[in-house]
MARPAZA-889339 format. One record per residue (C-alpha): z negated, y, x; residue in one letter. Coordinates in steps of 0.1 Angstrom, whole numbers, plus 5000, padded with zeros to 4 digits. Layout:
% MARPAZA-889339
ZYXA;...
***
This chain:
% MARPAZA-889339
320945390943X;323145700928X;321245960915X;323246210891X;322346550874X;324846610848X;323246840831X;323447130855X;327247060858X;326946890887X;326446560902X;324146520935X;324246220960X;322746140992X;325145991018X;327346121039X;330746181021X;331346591009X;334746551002X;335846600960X;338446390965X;337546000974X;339845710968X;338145510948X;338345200964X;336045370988X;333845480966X;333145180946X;331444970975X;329145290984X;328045350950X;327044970944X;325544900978X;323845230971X;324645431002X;326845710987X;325646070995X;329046280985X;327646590969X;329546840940X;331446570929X;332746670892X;330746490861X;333546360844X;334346130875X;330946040886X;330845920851X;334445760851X;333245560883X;330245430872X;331545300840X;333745140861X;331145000881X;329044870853X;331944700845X;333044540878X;330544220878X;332044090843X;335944180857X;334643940886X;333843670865X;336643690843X;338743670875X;337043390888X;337643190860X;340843280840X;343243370867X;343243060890X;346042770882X;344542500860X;343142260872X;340842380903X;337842170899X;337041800893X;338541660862X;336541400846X;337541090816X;333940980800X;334840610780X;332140330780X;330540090799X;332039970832X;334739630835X;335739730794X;339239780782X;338740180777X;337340110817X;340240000829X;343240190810X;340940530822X;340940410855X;344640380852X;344940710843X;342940920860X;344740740893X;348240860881X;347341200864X;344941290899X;348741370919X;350641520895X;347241750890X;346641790926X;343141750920X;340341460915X;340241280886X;336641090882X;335240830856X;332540870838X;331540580826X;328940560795X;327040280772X;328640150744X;328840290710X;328340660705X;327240790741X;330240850753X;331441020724X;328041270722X;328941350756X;332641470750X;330941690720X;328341910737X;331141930761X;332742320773X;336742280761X;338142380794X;340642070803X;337541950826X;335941730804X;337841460785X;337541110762X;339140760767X;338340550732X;339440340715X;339540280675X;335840290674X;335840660674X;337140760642X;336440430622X;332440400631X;332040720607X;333840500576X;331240200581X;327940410597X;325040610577X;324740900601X;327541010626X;326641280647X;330041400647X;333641450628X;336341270644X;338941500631X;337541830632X;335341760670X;337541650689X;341541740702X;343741500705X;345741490734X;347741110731X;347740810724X;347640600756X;348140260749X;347239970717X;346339630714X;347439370691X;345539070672X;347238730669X;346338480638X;344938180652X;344737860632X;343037540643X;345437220648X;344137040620X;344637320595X;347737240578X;349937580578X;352637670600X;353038010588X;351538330570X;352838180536X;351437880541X;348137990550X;347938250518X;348737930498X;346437740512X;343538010511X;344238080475X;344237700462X;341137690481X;339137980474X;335838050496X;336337700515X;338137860547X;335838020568X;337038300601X;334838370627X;334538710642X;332938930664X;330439200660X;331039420622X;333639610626X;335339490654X;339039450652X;338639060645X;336339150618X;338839440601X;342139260607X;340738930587X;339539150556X;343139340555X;344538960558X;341938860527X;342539210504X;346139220508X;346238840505X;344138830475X;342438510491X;338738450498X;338038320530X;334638350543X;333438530578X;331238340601X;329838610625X;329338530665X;328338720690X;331038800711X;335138690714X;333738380731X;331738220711X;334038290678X;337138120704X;334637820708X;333637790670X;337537770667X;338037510689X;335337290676X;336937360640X;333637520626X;335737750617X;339437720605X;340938090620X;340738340631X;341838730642X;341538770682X;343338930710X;346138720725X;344838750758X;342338460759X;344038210734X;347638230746X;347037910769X;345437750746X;348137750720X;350237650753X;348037360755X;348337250715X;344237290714X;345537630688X;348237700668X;349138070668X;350738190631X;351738580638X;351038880653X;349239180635X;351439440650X;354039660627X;356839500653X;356739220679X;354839240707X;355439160741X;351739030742X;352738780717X;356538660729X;358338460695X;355738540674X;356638690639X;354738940627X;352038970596X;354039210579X;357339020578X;356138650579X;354738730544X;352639020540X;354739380541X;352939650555X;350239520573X;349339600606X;346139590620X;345739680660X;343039860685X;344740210702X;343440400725X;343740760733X;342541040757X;340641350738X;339741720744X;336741930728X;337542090700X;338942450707X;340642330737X;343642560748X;346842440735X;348342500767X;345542250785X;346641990759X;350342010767X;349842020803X;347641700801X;349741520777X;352641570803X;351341400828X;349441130807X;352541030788X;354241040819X;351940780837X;351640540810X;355540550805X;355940400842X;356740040848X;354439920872X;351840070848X;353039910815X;353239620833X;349639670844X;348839710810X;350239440796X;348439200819X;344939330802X;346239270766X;347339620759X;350639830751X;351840080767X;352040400739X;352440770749X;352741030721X;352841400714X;349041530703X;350341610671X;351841240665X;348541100674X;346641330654X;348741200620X;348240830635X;344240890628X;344341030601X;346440780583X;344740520599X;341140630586X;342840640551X;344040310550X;340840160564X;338240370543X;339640170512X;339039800531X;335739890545X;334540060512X;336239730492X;334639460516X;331139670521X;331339630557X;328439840572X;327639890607X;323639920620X;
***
């Protein structure tokens, strides 16, 4: 310990050092470890000194953390539940950004619905923490009570990764060939053509009740549990279409058990080869498709987001990956944070109106 008498004018230690003039790099180890003894040493820098002191255990943690190269720990992606499409793509990911970061890049995998988002929230915006979701994220608040966050103001986005498109599925013995011919049909017909879906709100769900508002037609949902059982109901012809990934009926249109009409993409997709899409087969301006993207806290460091939306956009871009991609339904995307920030906001615009329109409320 350092004891000091400044009021008589001068300072007294115990130890062994008399000499006025110390470096201070001496000094500052004997003073803290409390075996300084230098006498007569002037006030002004026995009191310069232990300013300096006081001051060296916050200098040591600001070191610690600000001055070495980002990153230098574990990065980890949080999505949802294991063997899911967010799964995968983050797996993807974290695999290909893990070199070009020089460091380990986990997954953290959650349950569905909101846990994996909570998590990302309470989380320190550092560049070690991140989100893989999908469209989920900033549409649940449009069709739940109580959301325990704000997708636009909680979160930073850093890209878009990757998005997957819907096909319109007809069954063989509905007589359309074509988007045309199916509004026609729906609208001399009103409330006799029935779609079958998954859960509310899924993307089967939404893309059918953009189909029916933009259409003006009424055709009526048949809920399943699951993209399975809504296939099946298909195929047996409870139903007469339906919206669903490409994925799992593709063969079956090979087959002539389906007929696929369009894809509900703005442009073609390569998930969907010869297939026209919504928009131009008959109804301009839809589009109706699941994205992914990678977040950050809120507050994140701008410079963090650039560096991570380098070497995302950079992985996805490849051509093993897109091609990895594509053989689990999805696109390959890649954008700038600030292109993917615009994408949800418009997006949550031009849903609020359907949801609010077709009263679709999730539990």
């Amino acid at each position: 310990m350092v004891m000091m008498d400044i009021g008589r004018g001068k300072s007294h230690y115990r130890g062994k050092c008399q000499n006025d003039e110390i470096p201070i790099q001496s000094v500052i180890p004997a003073i803290r470890h409390g075996d300084f003894d230098g006498e007569d040493m002037k006030p002004a820098f026995v009191v310069a000194i232990a300013g300096f002191c006081l001051m060296l255990p916050f200098a040591h943690r600001a070191c610690g953390q600000g001055a070495q190269t980002y990153p230098y720990k574990t990065i980890r992606i949080v999505t949802s539940e294991p063997g899911s499409s967010s799964d995968f793509l983050a797996r993807l990911i974290a695999q290909g950004i893990a070199t070009g970061l020089g460091r380990q890049v986990i997954v953290d995998n959650r349950g569905g619905g909101m846990m994996a988002a909570d998590i990302l929230l309470r989380a320190i915006p550092d560049g070690y923490s991140l989100l893989l979701s999908g469209t989920s994220l900033w549409l649940s608040p449009l069709m739940k009570e109580h959301v325990p966050y704000d997708p636009v103001k909680d979160y930073a986005p850093i890209t878009l990764a990757a998005s997957a498109p819907n096909v319109l599925a007809v069954h063989p013995g509905v007589p359309v060939q074509s988007v045309l011919d199916l509004v026609v049909l729906a609208r001399s017909r009103p409330g006799e053509l029935n779609y079958s879906s998954g859960s509310v709100g899924s993307p089967s769900h939404l893309a059918a009740e953009l189909f029916k508002s933009m259409a003006g037609v009424n055709i009526v949902r048949i809920p399943y549990k699951g993209t399975g059982p809504a296939v099946n109901a298909l195929l047996g012809g409870q139903v007469q279409l339906m919206f669903v990934s490409p994925t799992p009926v593709a063969p079956l249109a090979k087959t002539g058990k389906l007929r696929l009409v369009a894809v509900t993409t703005p442009r073609p997709s390569a998930l969907a080869p010869g297939l026209p899409t919504v928009s131009e087969a008959g109804l301009p301006g839809y589009q109706s498709m699941s994205m992914f993207g990678i977040f950050a806290p809120a507050k994140t460091p701008a410079a963090l987001i650039a560096r991570l939306n380098r070497e995302i956009v950079q992985v996805v871009g490849r051509a093993d990956e897109r091609e990895r991609m594509l053989n689990t339904g999805m696109e390959s995307a890649g954008s700038t944070a600030q292109e993917f920030a615009v994408t949800i906001q418009s997006d949550m615009a031009r849903w609020a109106k359907v949801i609010k329109a077709a009263g679709i409320r999730m539990e």
